[in-house]
N, C-alpha and C positions, 0 to 999 in steps of 0.2 A: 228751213230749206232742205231739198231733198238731194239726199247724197247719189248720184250715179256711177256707178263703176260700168265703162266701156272696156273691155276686152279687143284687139285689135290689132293684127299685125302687119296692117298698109297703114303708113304714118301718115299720109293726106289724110284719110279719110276718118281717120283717127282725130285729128286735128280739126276736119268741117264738121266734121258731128260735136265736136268740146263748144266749137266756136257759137254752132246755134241754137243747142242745148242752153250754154251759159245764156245768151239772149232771153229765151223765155223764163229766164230764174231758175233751173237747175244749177246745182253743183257738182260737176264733171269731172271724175277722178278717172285717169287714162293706165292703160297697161298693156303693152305692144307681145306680151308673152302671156303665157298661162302660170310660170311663177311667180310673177310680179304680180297678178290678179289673186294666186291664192296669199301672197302676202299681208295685202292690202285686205281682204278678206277678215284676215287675223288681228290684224290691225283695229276692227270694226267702225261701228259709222257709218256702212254701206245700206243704203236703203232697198235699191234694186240694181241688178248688175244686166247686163246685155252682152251673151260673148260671144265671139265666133267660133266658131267648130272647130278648125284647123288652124288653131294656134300652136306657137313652137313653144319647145321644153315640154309643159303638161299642156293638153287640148282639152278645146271648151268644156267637152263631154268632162272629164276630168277634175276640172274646178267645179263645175255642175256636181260632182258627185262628192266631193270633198265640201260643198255646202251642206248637200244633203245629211251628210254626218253627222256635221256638228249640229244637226238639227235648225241651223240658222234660219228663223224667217222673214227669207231674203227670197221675192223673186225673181224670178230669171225669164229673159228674152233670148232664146238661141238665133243668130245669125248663120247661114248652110247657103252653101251656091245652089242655084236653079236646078231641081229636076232630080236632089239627093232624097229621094224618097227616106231612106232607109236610115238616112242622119234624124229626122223629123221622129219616126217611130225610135229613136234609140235615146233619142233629147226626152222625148216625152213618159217614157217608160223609166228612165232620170229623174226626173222630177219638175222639169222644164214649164211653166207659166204659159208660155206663147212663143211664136216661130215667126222668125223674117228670113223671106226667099230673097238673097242677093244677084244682082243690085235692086236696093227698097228705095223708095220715095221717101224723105225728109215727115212729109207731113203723113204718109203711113205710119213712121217710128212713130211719130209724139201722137199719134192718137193712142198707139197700142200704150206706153207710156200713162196717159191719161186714163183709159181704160185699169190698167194693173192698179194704180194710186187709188182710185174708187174702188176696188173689188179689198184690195189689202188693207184702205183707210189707213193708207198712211200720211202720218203728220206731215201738211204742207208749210206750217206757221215755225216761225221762229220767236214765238210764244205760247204758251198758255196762261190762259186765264180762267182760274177757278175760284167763284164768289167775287172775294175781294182781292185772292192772294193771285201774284205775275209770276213765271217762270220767263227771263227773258233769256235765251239761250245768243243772244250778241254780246252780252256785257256778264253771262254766269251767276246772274244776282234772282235771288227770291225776295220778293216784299209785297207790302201792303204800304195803309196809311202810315203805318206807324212804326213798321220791323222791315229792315233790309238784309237779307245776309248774301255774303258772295260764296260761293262752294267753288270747287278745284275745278279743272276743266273734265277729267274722267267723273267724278261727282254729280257735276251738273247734267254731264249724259244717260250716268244711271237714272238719276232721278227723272229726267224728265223723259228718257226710253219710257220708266213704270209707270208712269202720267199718261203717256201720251196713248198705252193701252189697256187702262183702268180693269175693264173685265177679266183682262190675261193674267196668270200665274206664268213667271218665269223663272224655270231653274237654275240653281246654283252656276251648274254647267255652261246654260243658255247664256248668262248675265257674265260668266267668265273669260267662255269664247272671245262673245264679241268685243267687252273692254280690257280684256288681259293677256289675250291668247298669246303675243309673241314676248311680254314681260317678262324674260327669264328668271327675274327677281321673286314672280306671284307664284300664287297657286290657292287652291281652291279655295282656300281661308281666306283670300285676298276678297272673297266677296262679302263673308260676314262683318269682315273688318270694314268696309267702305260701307254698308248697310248702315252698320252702328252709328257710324260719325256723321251721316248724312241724318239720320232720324234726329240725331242730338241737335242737329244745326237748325232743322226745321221744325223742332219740338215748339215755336214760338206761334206757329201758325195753324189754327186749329181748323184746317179744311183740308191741309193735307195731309198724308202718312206712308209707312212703306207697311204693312203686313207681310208676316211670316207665318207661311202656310206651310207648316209641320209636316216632313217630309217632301214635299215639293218644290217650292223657291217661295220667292216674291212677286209682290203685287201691289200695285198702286192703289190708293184710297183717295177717293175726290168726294169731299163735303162739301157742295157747295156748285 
C-alpha cells in the first residue's frame, strides 16, 4: 500500500482528501503544520507527500527542501492558491514533482497521483513475489514451500524498501534517514547492524539477498 503524507492546514479539507484517498486504497498520513510533516518525514514510510505552501511553523517550501536534503526519494505535489506564479517557480526550483492551483478537483489530485506512481514505479502491492520466495509486508513474514521466517517491523521495511527497487543502490545515510532518523537511540551503524541480521534471517532463501556495494550502501538482489 502506498503511504501518503498530506500536508494541510484547513482540517475539512484535510479530512475529504484522507476520506477519498483511503477509498481508492491509499494510506493517508495527515499533518495540519509543517513540523508535524517534517516529523513524520523522519519517521519514514512516506511514499509521496502533497503539501501546501503556507503551512504554519515550517512552510511547504520548507519541508520541500528539508526532503531534498536528506536526499529522500520522495516525491512531492505542491499545493499554492490560484494566480501565485512565483510559489510554482520557487517549488520547482526546490525540487517539487508537480503543482496543484487551489481549489483542485478531487479527480485532478488522483490522476496527478497516478501519474507520479508510474513515472517513480513505486510499489503498489503489499507483496512481493520473487520466484518461489513471498515478502508479505501484512503479516512481516518471508517464505516459500518450505521456509517461513518473520523479521521485525523496521526489518521487514528495509528489506522489502531494497526489493522493491532492485536496480537501486541505497546509501547508508538514505537507508538511515528513512528508518532511523528520529531513534535517538541509532546512528549510523544502526544500519550495518540491521543489514546483518536481515541477511542471516533470509540466508535460507536462495533468490534473495542484500549486496554491499563498497562505499556506497545497499542493494537488493532478485534471483528469480
Amino acid at each position: 500500500m502506498i503511504n501518503i503524507l498530506i500536508a494541510e492546514d484547513e482540517e475539512n479539507l484535510l479530512n475529504l482528501y484522507k476520506i477519498r484517498l483511503d477509498k481508492k486504497g491509499y494510506n493517508v498520513i495527515l499533518a495540519n503544520n509543517g513540523k508535524q510533516a517534517i516529523d513524520l518525514i523522519y519517521k519514514g514510510g512516506i511514499d509521496l507527500a502533497i503539501l501546501d505552501v503556507m503551512l504554519p511553523i515550517y512552510s511547504g517550501f520548507e519541508v520541500l527542501e528539508t526532503i531534498r536534503r536528506l536526499e529522500l526519494d520522495i516525491p512531492v505535489i505542491m499545493a499554492t492558491s490560484m494566480g501565485q506564479l512565483n510559489d510554482k517557480k520557487e517549488g520547482f526550483s526546490l525540487g517539487a514533482d508537480d503543482y496543484l492551483v487551489k481549489p483542485f478537483d478531487f479527480d485532478e489530485l488522483l490522476m496527478r497521483i497516478e501519474a507520479i506512481v508510474r513515472r517513480y514505479k513505486i510499489n503498489t502491492e503489499s507483496k512481493i513475489v520473487i520466484g518461489d520466495t513471498t515478502l508479505d509486508a501484512e503479516t512481516l513474514e518471508v517464505y516459500n514451500k518450505t521456509e517461513k521466517v518473520t523479521l521485525s517491523k523496521k526489518e521487514f521495511q528495509i528489506l522489502f524498501k531494497l526489493l522493491s527497487y532492485p536496480e537501486k543502490t541505497f546509501t547508508k545515510e538514505q537507508i538511515f534517514d528513512e528508518f532511523f532518523g528520529i531513534d535517538s537511540n541509532a546512528d549510523y551503524d544502526s544500519v550495518k547492524v540491521y543489514i546483518s541480521k536481515i541477511r542471516k534471517q533470509i540466508a535460507v532463501f536462495e533468490n534473495i539477498d542484500i549486496d554491499n556495494i563498497r562505499g556506497i550502501g545497499y542493494r537488493g538482489i532478485r534471483n528469480g
